[in-house]
One Martini backbone bead per residue (centre of mass of N, CA, C, O) as a GRO file, in nm:
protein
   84
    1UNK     BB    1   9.050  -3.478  13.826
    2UNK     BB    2   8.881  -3.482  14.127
    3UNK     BB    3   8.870  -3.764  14.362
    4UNK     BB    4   8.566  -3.814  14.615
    5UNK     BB    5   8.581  -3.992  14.924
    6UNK     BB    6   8.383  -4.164  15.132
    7UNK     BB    7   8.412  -4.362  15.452
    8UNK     BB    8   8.270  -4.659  15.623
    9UNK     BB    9   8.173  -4.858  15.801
   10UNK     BB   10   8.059  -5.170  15.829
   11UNK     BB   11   7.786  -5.315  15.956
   12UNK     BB   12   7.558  -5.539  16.075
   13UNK     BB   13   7.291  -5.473  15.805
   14UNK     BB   14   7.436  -5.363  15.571
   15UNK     BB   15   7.353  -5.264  15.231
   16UNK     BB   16   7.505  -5.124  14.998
   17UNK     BB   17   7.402  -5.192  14.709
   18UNK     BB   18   7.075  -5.041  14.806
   19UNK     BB   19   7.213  -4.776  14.828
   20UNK     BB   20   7.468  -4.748  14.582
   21UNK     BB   21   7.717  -4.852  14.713
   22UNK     BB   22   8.046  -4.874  14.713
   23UNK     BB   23   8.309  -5.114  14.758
   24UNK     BB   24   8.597  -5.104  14.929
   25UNK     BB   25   9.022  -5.085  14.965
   26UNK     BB   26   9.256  -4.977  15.070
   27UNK     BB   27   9.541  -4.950  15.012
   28UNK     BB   28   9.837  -5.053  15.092
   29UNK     BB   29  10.138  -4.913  15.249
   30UNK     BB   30  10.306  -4.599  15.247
   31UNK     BB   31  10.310  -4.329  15.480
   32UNK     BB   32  10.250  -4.026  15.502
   33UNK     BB   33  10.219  -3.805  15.786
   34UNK     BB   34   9.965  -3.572  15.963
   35UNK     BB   35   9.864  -3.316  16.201
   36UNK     BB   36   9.549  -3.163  16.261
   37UNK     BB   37   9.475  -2.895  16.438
   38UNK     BB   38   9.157  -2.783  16.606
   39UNK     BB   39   8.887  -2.650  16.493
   40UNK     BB   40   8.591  -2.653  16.322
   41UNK     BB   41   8.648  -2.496  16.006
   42UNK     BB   42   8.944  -2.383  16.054
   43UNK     BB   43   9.125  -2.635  15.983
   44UNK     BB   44   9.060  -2.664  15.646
   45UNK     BB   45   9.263  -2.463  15.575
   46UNK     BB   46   9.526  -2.680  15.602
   47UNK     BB   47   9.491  -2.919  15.452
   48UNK     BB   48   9.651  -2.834  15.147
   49UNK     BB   49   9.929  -2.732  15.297
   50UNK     BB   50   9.962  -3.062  15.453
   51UNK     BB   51  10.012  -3.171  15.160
   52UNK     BB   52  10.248  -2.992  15.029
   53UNK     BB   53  10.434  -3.073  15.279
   54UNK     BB   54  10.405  -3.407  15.213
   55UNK     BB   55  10.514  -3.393  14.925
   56UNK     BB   56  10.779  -3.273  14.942
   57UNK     BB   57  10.906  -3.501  15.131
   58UNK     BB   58  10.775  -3.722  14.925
   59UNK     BB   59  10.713  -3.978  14.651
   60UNK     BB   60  10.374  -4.013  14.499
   61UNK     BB   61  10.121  -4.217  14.494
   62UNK     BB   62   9.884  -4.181  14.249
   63UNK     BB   63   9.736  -4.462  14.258
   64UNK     BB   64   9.645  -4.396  14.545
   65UNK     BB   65   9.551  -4.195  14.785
   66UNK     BB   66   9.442  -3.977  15.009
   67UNK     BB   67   9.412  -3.943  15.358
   68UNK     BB   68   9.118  -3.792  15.588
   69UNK     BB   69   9.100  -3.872  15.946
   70UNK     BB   70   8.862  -3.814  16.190
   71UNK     BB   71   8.879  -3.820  16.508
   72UNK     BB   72   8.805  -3.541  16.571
   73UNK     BB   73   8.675  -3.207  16.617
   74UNK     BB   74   9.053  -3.157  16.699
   75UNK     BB   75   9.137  -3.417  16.436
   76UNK     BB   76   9.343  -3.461  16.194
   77UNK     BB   77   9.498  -3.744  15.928
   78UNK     BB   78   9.710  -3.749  15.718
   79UNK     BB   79   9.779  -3.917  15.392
   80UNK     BB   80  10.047  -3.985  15.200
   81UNK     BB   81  10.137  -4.268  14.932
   82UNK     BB   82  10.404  -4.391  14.877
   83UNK     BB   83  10.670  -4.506  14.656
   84UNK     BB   84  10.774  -4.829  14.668
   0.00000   0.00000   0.00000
């Protein structure tokens, strides 16, 4: 099973409880990253390939998640975590 998380930041007057929604920390650690350039929506399809060429690269910690953060429409950063 995939489990698929979106994060935010909180502002001040942000009550998370009262919407429903849990919050956390991303785990520290080390990460191998990568990016995605392009325009949206056709950049996703980048996504898969560009996550199995950094598990390839180095070994997976599966404990902490992979993330992607979209910095603009023609940019995301892939990050997937390293066993420490």
């Amino acid at each position: 099973m995939v489990i698929y998380r979106c994060c935010v930041q909180i502002r001040d007057g942000d009550d998370p409880d009262q919407l429903g929604l849990q919050s956390g920390i991303v785990p520290g650690g080390q990460y191998l990253s990568a990016t995605v350039h392009g325009p949206q929506p056709a950049a996703y399809a980048l996504l898969t390939p560009t996550f199995e060429q950094l598990r390839r690269s180095g070994d997976r910690d599966d404990t902490r998640p992979s993330i992607e953060y979209y910095r603009g429409h023609d940019r995301i950063d892939l990050l997937m975590p390293l066993q420490g």
